[in-house]
Structures are given as structure tokens and as C-alpha cells.
N, C-alpha and C positions, 0 to 999 in steps of 0.2 A: 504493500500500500504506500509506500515511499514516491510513488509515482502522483497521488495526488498532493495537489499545491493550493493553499488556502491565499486569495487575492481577493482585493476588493469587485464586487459587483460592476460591471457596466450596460451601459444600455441594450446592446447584444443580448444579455444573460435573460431580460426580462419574461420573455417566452417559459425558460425554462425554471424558475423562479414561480411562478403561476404553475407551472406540471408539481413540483415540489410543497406548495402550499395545499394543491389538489389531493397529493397521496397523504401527507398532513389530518387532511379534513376526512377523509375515508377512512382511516386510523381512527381517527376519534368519533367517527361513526355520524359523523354532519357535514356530508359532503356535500348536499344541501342549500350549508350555508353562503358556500362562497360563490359569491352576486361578482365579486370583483373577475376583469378582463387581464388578457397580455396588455392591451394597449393602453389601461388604465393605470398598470404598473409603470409603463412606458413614462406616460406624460407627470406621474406622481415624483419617480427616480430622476426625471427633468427638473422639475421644478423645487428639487432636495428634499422632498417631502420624508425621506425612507433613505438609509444608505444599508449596506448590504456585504458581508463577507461569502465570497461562493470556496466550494470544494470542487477541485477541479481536476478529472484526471484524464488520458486518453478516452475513454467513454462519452466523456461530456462533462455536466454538473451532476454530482454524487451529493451535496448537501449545500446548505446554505442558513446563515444567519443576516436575518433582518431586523434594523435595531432601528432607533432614531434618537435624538436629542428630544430631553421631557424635563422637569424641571419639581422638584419636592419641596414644599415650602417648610418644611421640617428640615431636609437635610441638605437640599440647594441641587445644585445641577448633579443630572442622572442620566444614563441611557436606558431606554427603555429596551427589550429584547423584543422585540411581537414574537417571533417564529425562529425554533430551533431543528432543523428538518434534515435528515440522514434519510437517501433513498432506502429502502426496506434491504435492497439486497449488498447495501456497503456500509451495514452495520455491524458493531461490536469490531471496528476496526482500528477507532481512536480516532475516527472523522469528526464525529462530536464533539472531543475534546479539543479539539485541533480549533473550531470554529470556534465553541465556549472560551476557549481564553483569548483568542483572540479579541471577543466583545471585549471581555476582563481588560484586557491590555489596551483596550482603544480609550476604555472611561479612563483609566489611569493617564492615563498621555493626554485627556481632554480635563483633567481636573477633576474631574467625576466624583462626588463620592459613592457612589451608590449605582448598583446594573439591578433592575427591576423587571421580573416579568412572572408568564402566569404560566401554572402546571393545572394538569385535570386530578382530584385526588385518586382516581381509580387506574392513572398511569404511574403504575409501582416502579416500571422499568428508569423512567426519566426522572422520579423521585428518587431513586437509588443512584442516581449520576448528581443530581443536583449537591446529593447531603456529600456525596465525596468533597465537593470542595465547602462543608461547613457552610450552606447555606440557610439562610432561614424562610421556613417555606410555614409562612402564616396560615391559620386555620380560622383567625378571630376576625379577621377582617372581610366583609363580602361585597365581592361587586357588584357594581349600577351599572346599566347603561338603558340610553333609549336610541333604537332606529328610526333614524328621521327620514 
């Protein structure tokens, strides 16, 4: 697996970025949910809305972390992770980790104090990657949101 190379996202990858959030969403069994296009990723990653680390190997893209800049008025500037995604068939390779510290290392280098993001409690697999690096994965706090 030395062959794959973790680089930042460009506009090219967006296609493939969108297949990755898809097998994502079928995993967590709401595939469903995603309304979002290639082309909406396109014009989002234009306009910096989202930046992006891909895994990259002769195959194509094998994984991908999507983060953005978000901001905690408790702890100050964060990256937020939306999506932490390893193809199904180039996992337990150390692709995940590969892409996870890279987020790590991009908030450090940004000031960051804090990488923030959301796990489903009934994925034990990504729970059990999470706690490896000491992370705290709240139980007490519940999400809002509304689709407008």
C-alpha cells in the first residue's frame, strides 16, 4: 500500500469525491440522503467552501477526507471533518490513518485548537479508530438541524 499518496483535493477529484461520499451513505444505510451532485461539489470546492485530502493510488481515489474551516466560541478556530471515507475494498490498510492525521496536522499548522466531527454510535469499527488517538466522542450533546 506504499503506493498510495495522500494530496490535497483538486477540482478533477470532485467526481470521484461524490462516488466516495455515495458508498459512505450506503454504509450507513441512507443513501437516500444524498440530494448533493458532482457539479455541486465542483462549484462548492471553487468557491472554498470545503477543502479536501484524497488517497491516491494507481486505481484512482481509495479514500478521502473532507474538512472545512468552522469556528467554536468556547474554544476558537476548528476544522470541522464532515467525511472520513476509505473505499470498502482498501481498508484496514492504514489509509484512514494516513488521511486522519493529516486533518490533525493541517489544524495544527492552521492554529486550530480543536478537529471536530460526527461518528454514528452503532459504527463500532470507526469508534474503535477514533478512541486510538484519545479522542472524545460525546454522548451528552445532541444534534439540530433543519433542511431548508
Amino acid at each position: 500500500m506504499n503506493e498510495i499518496r495522500i494530496r490535497p483535493a483538486v477540482e478533477a477529484d470532485m467526481s470521484a469525491l461524490h462516488v466516495l461520499v455515495y458508498e459512505l451513505a450506503v454504509y450507513e444505510k441512507a443513501p437516500e440522503e444524498v440530494v448533493t451532485t458532482p457539479e455541486e461539489y465542483t462549484r462548492d470546492f471553487r468557491e472554498g467552501r470545503f477543502e479536501c485530502f484524497v488517497a491516491e493510488g494507481s486505481q484512482g481515489i481509495a479514500g478521502m477526507a473532507l474538512f472545512f474551516m468552522a469556528y467554536s466560541t468556547w474554544k476558537g478556530k476548528m476544522l470541522y471533518l464532515d467525511d472520513l471515507v476509505v473505499s470498502e475494498p482498501y481498508r484496514r490498510r492504514g489509509i484512514g490513518k494516513r488521511l486522519f492525521e493529516a486533518v490533525l496536522e493541517e489544524g495544527r499548522r492552521r492554529g486550530c485548537r480543536l478537529v471536530k466531527w460526527q461518528v454514528l454510535d452503532w459504527n463500532e469499527p470507526a469508534l474503535a479508530f477514533y478512541r486510538k488517538y484519545n479522542a472524545v466522542i460525546e454522548t451528552d450533546w445532541w444534534n439540530g438541524k433543519l433542511l431548508l
